[in-house]
C-alpha positions as CSV (number, residue, x, y, z in Angstrom):
1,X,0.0,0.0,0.0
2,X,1.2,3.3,-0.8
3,X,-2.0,5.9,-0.1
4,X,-4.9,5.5,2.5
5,X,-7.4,7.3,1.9
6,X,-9.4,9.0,4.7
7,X,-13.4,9.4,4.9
8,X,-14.3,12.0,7.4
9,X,-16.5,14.9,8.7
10,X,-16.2,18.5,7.5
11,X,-17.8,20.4,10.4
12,X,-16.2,21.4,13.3
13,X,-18.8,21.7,16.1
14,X,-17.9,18.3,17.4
15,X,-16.3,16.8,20.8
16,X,-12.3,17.0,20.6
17,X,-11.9,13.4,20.8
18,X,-13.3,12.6,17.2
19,X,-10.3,15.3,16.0
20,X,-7.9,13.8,18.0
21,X,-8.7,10.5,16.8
22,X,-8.2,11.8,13.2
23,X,-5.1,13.7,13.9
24,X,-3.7,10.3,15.4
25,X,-4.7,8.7,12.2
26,X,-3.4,10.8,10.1
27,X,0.1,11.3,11.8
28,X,0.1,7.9,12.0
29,X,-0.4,7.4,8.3
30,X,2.7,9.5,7.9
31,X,5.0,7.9,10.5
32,X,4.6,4.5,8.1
33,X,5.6,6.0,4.7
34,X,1.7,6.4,3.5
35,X,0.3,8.8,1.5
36,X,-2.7,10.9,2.7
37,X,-5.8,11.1,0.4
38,X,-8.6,12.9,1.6
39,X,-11.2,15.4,0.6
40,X,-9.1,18.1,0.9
41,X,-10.7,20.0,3.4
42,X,-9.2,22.2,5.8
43,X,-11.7,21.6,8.7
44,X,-13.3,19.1,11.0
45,X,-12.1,15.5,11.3
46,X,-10.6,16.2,7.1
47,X,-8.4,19.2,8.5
48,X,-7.3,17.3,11.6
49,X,-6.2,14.3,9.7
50,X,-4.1,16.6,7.1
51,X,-3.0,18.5,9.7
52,X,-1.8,14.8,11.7
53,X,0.2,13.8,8.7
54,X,1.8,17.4,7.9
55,X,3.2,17.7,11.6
56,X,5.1,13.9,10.5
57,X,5.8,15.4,6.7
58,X,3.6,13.4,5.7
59,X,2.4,12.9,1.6
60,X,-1.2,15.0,1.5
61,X,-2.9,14.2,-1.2
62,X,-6.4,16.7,-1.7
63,X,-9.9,15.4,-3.8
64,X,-11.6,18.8,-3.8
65,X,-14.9,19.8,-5.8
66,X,-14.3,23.0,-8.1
67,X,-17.2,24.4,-5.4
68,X,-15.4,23.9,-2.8
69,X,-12.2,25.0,-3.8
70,X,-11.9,28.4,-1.8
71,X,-10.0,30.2,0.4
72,X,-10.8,29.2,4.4
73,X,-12.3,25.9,2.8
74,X,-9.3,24.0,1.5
75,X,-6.2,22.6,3.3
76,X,-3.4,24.7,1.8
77,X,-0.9,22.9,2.7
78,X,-1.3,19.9,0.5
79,X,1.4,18.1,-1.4
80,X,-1.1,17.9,-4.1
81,X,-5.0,20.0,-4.3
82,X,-6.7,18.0,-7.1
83,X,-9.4,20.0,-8.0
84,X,-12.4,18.1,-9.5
85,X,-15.5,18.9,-11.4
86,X,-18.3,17.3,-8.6
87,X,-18.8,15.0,-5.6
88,X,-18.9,12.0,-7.8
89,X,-15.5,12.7,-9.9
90,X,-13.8,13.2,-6.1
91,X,-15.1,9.5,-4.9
92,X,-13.4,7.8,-8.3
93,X,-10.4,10.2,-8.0
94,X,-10.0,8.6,-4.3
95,X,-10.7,5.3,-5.1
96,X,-7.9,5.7,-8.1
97,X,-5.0,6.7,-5.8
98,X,-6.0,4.6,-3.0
99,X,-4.7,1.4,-1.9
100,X,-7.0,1.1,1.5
101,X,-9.7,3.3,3.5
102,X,-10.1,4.3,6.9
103,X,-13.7,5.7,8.1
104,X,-13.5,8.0,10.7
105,X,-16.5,9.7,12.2
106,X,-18.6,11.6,10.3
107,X,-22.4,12.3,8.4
108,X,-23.7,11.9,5.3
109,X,-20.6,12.8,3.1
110,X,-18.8,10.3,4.7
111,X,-21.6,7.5,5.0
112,X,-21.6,8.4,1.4
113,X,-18.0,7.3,0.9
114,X,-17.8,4.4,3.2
115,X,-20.8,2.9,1.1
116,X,-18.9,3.8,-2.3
117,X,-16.1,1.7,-1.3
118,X,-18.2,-1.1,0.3
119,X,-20.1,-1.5,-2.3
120,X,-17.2,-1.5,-4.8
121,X,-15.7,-4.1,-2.8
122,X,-18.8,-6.2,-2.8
123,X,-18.9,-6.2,-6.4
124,X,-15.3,-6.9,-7.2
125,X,-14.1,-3.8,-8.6
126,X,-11.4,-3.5,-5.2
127,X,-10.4,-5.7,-2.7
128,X,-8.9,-3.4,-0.7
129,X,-8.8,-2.7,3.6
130,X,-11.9,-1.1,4.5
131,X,-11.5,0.1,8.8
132,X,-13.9,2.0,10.7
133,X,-12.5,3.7,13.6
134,X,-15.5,3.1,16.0
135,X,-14.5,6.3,18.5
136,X,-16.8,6.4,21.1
137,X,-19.3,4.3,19.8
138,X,-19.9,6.7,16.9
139,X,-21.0,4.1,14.9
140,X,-22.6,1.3,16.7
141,X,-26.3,2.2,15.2
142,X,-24.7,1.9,11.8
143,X,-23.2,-1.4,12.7
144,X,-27.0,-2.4,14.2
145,X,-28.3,-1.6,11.1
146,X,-25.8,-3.6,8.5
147,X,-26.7,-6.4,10.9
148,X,-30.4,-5.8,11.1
149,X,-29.9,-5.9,7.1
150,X,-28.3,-9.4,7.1
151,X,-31.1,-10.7,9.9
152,X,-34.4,-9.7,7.3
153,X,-32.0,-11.4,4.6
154,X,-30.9,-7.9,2.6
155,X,-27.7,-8.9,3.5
156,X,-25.3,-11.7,3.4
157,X,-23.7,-11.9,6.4
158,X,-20.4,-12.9,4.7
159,X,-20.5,-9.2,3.2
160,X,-19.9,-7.9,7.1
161,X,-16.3,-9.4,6.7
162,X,-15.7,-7.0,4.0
163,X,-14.6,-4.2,6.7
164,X,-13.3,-3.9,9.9
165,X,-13.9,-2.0,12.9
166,X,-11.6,-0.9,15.6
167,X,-11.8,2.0,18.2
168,X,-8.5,3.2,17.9
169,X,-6.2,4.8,15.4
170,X,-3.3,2.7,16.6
171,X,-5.2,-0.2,16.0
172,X,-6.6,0.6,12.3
173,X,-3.0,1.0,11.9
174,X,-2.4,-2.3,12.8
175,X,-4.7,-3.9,10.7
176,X,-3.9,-1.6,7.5
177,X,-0.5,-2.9,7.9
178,X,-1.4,-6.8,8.3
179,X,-4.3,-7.1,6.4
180,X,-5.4,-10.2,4.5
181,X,-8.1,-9.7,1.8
182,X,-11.7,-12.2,3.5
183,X,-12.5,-14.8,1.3
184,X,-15.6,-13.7,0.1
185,X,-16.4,-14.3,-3.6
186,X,-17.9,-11.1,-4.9
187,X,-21.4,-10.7,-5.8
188,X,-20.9,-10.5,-9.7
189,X,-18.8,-13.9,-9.8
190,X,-21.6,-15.4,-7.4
191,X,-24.1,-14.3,-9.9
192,X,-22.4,-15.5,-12.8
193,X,-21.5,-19.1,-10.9
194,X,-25.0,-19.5,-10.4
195,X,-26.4,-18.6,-13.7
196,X,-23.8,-21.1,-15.5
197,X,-24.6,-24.1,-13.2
């Protein structure tokens, strides 16, 4: 792996620990020799992480929307800004220079990304380390719910393998760095087994 990409919140009204956590992340990111991808924003849990990995001179690598690309909204101290056309172009930009994701917390931006990527991976099209950094339970109703999908039978339950979940940067680390792909065959081979049989 050679950039991580990080999915994370863009407002700042939030308890310190969520910007420590992403700080941490970040920081730690840059310790290890990876590159920083994020959305390129300059606050909430996207500035912390940047600003994690440029106190360890870290590689910071910016997705930013043309819209968003202002003054006060961007991270200027980027190794790289890409500036992109819409929301849509920034997810495929990510997923292009990214060998692994880490979720930190966040809202519906970020829900957005975590299912772009965990879809993709159900589907094939990347088999790369998906971690969700769990801080202080942030996401346990999102967890209840991927579950509650798998119970009414929405869900496979082998798809819940395709991430991971940890509660601490240190230990997203950890797994980024000895990860093992699950073996779970992707939905379009399944399909295509099936229809051949």
């Amino acid at each position: 792996m050679s950039n991580i990409c990080l999915f994370g919140a863009s407002c700042n009204n939030i308890d310190s620990i969520y910007s420590e956590t992403a700080f941490e992340m970040g920081a730690l990111l840059a310790e290890n020799g990876f590159g920083l991808v994020f959305g390129g924003g300059a606050v909430g849990l996207m500035g912390a992480a940047a600003q994690g990995a440029a106190a360890q001179d870290g590689e910071i690598y910016g997705i930013i929307p043309e819209k968003l690309n202002r003054p006060g909204i961007s991270f200027d101290s980027c190794t790289k800004l890409i500036e992109v056309a819409d929301m849509g172009e920034r997810k495929q930009r990510m997923v292009e220079m990214s060998s692994g994701y880490v979720v930190v917390a966040g809202g519906i931006g970020t829900l957005d990304e975590f299912f772009e990527v965990l879809s993709l991976k159900q589907l094939g099209y990347i088999d790369d380390p998906i971690i969700i950094i769990n801080t202080n339970g942030f996401y346990d109703n999102l967890l209840a719910h991927l579950h509650g999908c798998v119970k009414e039978g929405f869900t496979d339950r082998r798809y819940l393998k395709l991430f991971l979940v940890t509660d601490s940067a240190t230990e997203a680390l950890k797994m980024l760095l000895e990860y093992v792909p699950p073996d779970v065959p992707d939905k379009i081979t399944e399909a295509l087994h099936s229809i051949n049989e």
